[in-house]
VOPAGU-2260 file (C-alpha; in pm, 1 decimal, decimal comma):
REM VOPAGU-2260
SITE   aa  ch    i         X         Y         Z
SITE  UNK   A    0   14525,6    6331,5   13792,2
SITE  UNK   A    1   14148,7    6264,5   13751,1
SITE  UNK   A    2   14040,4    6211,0   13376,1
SITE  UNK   A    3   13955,0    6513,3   13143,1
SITE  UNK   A    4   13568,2    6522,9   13149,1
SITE  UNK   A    5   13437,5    6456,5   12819,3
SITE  UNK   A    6   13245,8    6789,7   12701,9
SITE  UNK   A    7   13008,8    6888,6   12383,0
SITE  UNK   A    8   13303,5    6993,1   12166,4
SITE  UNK   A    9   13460,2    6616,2   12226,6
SITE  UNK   A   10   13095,4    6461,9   12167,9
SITE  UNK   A   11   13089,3    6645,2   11827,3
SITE  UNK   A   12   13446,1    6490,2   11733,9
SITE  UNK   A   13   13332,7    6159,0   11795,1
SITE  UNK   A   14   13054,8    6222,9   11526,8
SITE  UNK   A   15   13297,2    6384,6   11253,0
SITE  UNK   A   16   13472,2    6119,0   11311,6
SITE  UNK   A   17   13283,5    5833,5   11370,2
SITE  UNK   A   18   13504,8    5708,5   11576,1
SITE  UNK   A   19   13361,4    5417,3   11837,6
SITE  UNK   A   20   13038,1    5426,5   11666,9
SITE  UNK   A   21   12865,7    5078,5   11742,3
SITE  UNK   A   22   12546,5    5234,0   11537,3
SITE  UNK   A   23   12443,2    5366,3   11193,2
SITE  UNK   A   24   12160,1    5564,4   11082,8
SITE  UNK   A   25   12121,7    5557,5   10682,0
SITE  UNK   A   26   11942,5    5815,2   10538,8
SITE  UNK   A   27   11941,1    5883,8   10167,2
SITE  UNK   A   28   12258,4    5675,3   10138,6
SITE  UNK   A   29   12404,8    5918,7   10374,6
SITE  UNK   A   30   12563,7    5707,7   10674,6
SITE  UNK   A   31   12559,7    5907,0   11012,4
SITE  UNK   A   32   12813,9    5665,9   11214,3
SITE  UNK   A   33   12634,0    5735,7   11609,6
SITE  UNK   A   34   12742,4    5594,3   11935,5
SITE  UNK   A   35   12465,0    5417,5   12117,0
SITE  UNK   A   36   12588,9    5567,8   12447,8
SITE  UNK   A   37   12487,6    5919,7   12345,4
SITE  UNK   A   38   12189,8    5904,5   12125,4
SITE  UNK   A   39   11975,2    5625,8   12307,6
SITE  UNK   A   40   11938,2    5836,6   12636,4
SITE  UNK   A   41   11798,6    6091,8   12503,5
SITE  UNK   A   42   11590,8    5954,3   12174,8
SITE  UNK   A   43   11279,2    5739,6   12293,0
SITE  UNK   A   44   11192,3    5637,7   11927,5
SITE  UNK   A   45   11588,6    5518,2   11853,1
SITE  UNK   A   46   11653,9    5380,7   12211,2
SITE  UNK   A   47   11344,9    5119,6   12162,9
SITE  UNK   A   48   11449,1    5050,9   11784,4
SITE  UNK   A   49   11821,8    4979,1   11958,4
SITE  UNK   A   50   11732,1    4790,9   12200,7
SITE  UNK   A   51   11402,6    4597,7   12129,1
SITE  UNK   A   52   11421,4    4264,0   11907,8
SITE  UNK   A   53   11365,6    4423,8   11541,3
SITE  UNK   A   54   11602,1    4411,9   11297,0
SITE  UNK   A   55   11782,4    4720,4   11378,3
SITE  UNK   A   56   11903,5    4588,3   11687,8
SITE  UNK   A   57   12010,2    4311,8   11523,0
SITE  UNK   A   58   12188,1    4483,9   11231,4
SITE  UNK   A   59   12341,8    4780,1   11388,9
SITE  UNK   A   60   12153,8    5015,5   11178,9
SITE  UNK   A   61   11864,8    5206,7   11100,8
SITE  UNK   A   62   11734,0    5330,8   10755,5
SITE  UNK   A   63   11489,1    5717,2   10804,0
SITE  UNK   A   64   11448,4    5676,1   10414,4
SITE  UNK   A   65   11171,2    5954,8   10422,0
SITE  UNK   A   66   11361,2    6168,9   10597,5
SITE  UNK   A   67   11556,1    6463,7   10506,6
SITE  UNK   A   68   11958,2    6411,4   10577,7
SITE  UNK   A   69   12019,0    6769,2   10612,2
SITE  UNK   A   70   11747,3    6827,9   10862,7
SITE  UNK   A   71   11880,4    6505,3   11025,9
SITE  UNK   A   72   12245,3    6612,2   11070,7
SITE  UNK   A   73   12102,6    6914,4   11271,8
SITE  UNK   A   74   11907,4    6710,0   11500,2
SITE  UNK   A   75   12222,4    6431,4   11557,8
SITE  UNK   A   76   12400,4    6791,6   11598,6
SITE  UNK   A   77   12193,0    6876,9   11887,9
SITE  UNK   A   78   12235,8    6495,7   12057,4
SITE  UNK   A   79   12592,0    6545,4   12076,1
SITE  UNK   A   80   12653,7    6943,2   12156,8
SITE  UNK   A   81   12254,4    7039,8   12325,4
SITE  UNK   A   82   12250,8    7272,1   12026,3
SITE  UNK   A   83   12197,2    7285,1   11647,6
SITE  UNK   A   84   12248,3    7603,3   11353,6
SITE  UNK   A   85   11964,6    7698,7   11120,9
SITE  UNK   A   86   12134,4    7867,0   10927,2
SITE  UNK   A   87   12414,4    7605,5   10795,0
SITE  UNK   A   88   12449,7    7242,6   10752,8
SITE  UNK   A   89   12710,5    7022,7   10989,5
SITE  UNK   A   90   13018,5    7054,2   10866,7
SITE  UNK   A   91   13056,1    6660,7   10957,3
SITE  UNK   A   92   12751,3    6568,4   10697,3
SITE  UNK   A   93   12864,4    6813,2   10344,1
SITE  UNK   A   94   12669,8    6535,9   10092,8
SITE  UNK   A   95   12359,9    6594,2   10293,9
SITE  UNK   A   96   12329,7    6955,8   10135,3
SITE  UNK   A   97   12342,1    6742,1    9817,1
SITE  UNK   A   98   12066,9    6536,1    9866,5
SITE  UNK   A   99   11821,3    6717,9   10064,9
SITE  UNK   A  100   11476,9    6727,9    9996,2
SITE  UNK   A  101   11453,0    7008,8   10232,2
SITE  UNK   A  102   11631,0    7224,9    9931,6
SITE  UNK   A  103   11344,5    7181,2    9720,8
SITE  UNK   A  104   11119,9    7327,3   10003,3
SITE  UNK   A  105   11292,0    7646,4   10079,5
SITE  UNK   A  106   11369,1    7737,1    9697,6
SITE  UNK   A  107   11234,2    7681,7    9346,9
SITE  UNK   A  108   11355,7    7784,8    9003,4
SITE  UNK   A  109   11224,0    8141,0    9002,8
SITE  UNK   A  110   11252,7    8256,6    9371,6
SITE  UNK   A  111   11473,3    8296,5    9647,6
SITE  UNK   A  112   11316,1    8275,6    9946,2
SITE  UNK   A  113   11515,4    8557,1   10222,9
SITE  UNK   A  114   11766,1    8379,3   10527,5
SITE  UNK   A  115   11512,7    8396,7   10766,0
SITE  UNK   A  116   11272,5    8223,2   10576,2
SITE  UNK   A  117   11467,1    7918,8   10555,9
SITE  UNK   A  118   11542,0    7935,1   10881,7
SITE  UNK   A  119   11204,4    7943,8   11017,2
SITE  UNK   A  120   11173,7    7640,6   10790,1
SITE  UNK   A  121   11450,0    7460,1   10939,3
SITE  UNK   A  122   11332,5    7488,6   11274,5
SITE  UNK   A  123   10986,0    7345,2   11166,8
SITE  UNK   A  124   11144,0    7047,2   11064,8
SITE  UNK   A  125   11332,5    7016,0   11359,9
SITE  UNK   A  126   11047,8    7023,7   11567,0
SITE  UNK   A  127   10913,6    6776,0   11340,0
SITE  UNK   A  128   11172,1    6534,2   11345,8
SITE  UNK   A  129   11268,4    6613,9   11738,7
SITE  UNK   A  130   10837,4    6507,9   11798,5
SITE  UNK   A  131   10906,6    6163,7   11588,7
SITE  UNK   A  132   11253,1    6072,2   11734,6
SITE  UNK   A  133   11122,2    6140,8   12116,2
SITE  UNK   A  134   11412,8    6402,3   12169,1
SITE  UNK   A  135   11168,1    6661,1   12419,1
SITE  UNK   A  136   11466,8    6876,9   12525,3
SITE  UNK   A  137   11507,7    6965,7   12108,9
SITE  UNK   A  138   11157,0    6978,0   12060,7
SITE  UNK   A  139   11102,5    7233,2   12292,7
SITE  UNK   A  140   11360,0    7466,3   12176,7
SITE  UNK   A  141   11275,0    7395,6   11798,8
SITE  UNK   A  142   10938,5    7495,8   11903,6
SITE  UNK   A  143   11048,4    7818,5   12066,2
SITE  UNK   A  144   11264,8    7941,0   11770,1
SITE  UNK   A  145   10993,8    7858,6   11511,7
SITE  UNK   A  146   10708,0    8067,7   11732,9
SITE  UNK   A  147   11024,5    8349,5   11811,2
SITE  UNK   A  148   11061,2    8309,4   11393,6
SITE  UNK   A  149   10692,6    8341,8   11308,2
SITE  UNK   A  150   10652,1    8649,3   11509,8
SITE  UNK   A  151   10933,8    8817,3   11310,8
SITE  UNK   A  152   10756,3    8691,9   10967,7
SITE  UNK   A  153   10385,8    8746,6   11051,2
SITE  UNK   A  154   10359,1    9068,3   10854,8
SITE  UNK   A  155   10571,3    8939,0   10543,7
SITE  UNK   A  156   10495,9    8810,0   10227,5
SITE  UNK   A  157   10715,5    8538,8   10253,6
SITE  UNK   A  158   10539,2    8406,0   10569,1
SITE  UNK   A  159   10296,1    8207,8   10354,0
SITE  UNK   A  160   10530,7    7920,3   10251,1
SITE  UNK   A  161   10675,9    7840,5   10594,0
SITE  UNK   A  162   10332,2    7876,8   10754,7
SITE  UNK   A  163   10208,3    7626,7   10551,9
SITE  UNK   A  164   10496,9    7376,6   10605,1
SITE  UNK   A  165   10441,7    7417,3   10970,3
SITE  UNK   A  166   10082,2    7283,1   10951,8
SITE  UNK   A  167   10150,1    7023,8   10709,6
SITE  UNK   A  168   10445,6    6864,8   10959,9
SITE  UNK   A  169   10308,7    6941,9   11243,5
SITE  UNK   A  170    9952,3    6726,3   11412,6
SITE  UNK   A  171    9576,5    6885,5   11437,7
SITE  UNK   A  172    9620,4    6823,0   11816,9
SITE  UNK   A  173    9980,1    7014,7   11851,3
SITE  UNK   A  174   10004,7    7261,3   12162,9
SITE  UNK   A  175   10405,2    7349,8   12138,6
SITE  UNK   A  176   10392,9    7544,8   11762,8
SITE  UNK   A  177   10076,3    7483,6   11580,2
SITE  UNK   A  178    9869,5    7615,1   11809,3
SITE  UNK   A  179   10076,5    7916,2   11924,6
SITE  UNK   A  180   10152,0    8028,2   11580,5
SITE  UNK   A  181    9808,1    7975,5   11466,1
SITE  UNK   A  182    9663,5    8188,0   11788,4
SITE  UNK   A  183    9870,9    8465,8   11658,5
SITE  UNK   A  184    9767,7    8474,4   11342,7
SITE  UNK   A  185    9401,5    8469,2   11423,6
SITE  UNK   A  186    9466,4    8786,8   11686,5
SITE  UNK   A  187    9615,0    9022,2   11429,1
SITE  UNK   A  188    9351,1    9172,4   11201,0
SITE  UNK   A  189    9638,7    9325,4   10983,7
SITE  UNK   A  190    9687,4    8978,9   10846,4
SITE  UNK   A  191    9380,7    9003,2   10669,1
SITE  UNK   A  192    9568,8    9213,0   10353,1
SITE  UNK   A  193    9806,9    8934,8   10322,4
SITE  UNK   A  194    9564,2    8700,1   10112,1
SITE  UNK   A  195    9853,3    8401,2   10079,3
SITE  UNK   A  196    9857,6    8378,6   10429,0
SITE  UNK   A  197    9508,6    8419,9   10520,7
SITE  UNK   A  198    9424,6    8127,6   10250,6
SITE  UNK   A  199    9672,6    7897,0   10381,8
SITE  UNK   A  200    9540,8    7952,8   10725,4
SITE  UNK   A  201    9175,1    7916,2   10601,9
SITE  UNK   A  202    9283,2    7602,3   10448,0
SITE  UNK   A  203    9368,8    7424,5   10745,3
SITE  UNK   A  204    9246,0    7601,2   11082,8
SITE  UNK   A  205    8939,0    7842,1   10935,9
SITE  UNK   A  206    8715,2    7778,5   11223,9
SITE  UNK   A  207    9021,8    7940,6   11419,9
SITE  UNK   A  208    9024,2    8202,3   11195,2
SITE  UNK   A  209    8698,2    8286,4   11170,0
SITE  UNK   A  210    8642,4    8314,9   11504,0
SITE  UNK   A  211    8954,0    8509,1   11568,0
SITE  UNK   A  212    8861,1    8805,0   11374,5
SITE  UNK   A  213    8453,3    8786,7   11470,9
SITE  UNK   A  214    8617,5    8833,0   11775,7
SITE  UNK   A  215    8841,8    9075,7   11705,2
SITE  UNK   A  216    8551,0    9285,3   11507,8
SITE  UNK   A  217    8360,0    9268,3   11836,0
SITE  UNK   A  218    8625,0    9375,8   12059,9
SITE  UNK   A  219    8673,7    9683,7   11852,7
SITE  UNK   A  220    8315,9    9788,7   11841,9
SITE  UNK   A  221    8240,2    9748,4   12219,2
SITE  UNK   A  222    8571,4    9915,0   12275,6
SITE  UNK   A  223    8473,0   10224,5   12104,8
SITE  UNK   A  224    8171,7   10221,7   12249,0
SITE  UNK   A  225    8296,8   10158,1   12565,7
SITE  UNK   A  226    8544,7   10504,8   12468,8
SITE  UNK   A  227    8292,4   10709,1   12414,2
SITE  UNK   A  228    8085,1   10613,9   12775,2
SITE  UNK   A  229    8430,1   10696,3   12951,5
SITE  UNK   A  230    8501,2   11025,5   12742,0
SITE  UNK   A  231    8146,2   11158,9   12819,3
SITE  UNK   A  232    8205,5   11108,8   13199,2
SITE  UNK   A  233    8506,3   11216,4   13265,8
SITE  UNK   A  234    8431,6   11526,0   13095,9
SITE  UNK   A  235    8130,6   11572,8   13275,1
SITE  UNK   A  236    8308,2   11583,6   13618,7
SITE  UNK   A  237    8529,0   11835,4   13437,3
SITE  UNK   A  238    8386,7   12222,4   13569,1
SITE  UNK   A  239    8079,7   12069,9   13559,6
SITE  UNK   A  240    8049,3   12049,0   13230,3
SITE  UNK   A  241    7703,4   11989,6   13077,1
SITE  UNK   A  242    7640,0   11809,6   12714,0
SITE  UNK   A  243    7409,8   11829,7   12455,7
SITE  UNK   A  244    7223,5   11491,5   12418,8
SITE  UNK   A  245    7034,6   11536,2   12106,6
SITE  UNK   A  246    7160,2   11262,4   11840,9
SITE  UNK   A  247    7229,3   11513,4   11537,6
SITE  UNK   A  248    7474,8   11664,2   11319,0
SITE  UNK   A  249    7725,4   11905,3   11394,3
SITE  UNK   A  250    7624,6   12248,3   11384,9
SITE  UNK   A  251    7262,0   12210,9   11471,4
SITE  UNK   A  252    7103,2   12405,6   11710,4
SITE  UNK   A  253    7157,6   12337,5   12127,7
SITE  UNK   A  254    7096,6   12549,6   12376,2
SITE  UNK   A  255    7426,0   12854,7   12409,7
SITE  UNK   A  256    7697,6   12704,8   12715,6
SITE  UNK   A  257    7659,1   12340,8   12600,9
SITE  UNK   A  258    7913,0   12105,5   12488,3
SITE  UNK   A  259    7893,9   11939,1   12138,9
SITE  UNK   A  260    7968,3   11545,6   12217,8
SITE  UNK   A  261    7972,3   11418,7   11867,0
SITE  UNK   A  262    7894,9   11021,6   11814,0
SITE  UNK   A  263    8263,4   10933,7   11689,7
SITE  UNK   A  264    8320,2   11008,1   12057,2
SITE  UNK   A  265    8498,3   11299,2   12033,7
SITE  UNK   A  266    8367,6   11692,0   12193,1
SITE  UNK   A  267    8311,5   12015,7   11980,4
SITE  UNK   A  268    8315,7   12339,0   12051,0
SITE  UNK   A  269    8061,5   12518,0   12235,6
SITE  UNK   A  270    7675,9   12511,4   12055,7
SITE  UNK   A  271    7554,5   12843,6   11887,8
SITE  UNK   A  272    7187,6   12877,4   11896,4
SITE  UNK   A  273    6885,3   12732,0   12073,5
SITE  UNK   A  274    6711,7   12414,7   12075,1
SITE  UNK   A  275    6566,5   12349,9   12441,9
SITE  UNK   A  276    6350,2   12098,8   12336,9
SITE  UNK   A  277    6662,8   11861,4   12211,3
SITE  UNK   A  278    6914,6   11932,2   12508,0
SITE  UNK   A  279    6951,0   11917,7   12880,1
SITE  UNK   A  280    7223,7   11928,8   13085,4
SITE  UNK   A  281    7372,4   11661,5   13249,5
């Protein structure tokens, strides 16, 4: 009988375990005991410290002592099952939720920021961390759940403080979230009453912004005049209608038969009295 194929569930064993690890990522103090075999394929930035002549080769071992162990369990997570959980920390790595940084960015003494919140933040630093180690297939997904996330928070108060942890881990020159979620942002004109978000946007894309809602404020004004062009001739193919083109108030005098068309666009009733010298038909 052929061999059992090794599947995810197995790979995820072999890092609760640590079983045949022949490499060890430190982070915090937190030892993540990896297999070489597993992680190098699909890490650029780990498969060149591995295998190149620095220390790390040499030693077995790698120290990440900026980074955030609990974000970092989630990412090893995804190298050994394709996925990873925003919403809990590896069961395999339980001191990382005791050391993480990333709980000091998601809450604070006075407020607790909603599940989906620190979701969306989660999947920011994924993406971060997935852009730094080279892991493409994890970036890409990261970067789809935080844009997916964002769209669900846009009109929230609580949108301000992951917003502004995406731009500060993410590059000026980023195409897979930062400029996405900023795009959105700077196409909705309701944001404009949410003043945390707008001045966290304004503080690091405002040209963006700016232009966005000139934009937007142009697009609305052509649009209605555009609606009121349209209204006026399809009505006057209607029974041959005829219009009043005198620029005035309601209720002043046209000539009896014609229509009111009123400059918001929309068509009165029928004019009262005379005023030949102010109408004509159409």
């Amino acid at each position: 009988m052929a061999a059992e194929e090794v599947r995810p569930p197995n790979y995820l064993a072999l890092l609760e375990s640590g079983q045949y690890s022949d490499f060890i990522i430190e982070c915090q103090g937190i030892e993540f005991k990896v297999h070489r075999a597993i992680v190098c394929p699909q890490s650029t930035m780990l498969s060149k410290a591995i295998n190149g002549p620095f220390k790390e080769a040499e030693e077995g071992r790698i120290n990440l002592t900026e980074e955030d162990p609990e974000i970092l369990s989630r990412v090893l997570c995804y190298l050994y099952t394709s996925d990873y959980d925003a919403a809990s920390v590896p069961g395999f790595s339980s001191k990382a939720h005791q050391t993480s940084k990333y709980l000091s960015l998601t809450s604070d003494s006075n407020t607790t920021l909603p599940g989906n919140v620190n979701e969306l933040m989660v999947h920011i630093l994924v993406f971060r961390y997935s852009d730094m180690l080279g892991i493409e297939p994890l970036k890409i997904l990261s970067a789809k759940r935080t844009v997916d996330g964002a769209g669900l928070l846009l009109h929230e108060t609580t949108f301000a403080k992951p917003l502004r942890l995406m731009y500060e881990s993410t590059r000026s020159d980023d195409l897979y979230v930062r400029l996405p979620v900023t795009v959105m942002c700077a196409s909705n004109r309701a944001l404009e009453s949410f003043v945390d978000t707008v001045d966290v946007i304004k503080a690091h894309e405002p040209i963006a912004w700016y232009l966005g809602m000139t934009m937007l404020r142009m697009s609305q004004a052509s649009a209605q005049a555009l609606k009121e062009e349209v209204l006026k001739e399809v009505l006057s193919q209607v029974n041959n209608a005829r219009f009043c083109q005198a620029e005035h108030d309601e209720g002043a005098p046209c000539i009896p038969g014609y229509y009111k068309l009123k400059t918001d666009g929309t068509v009165g009733a029928y004019c009262n009295t005379t005023c030949a010298d102010r109408c004509r038909p159409q």
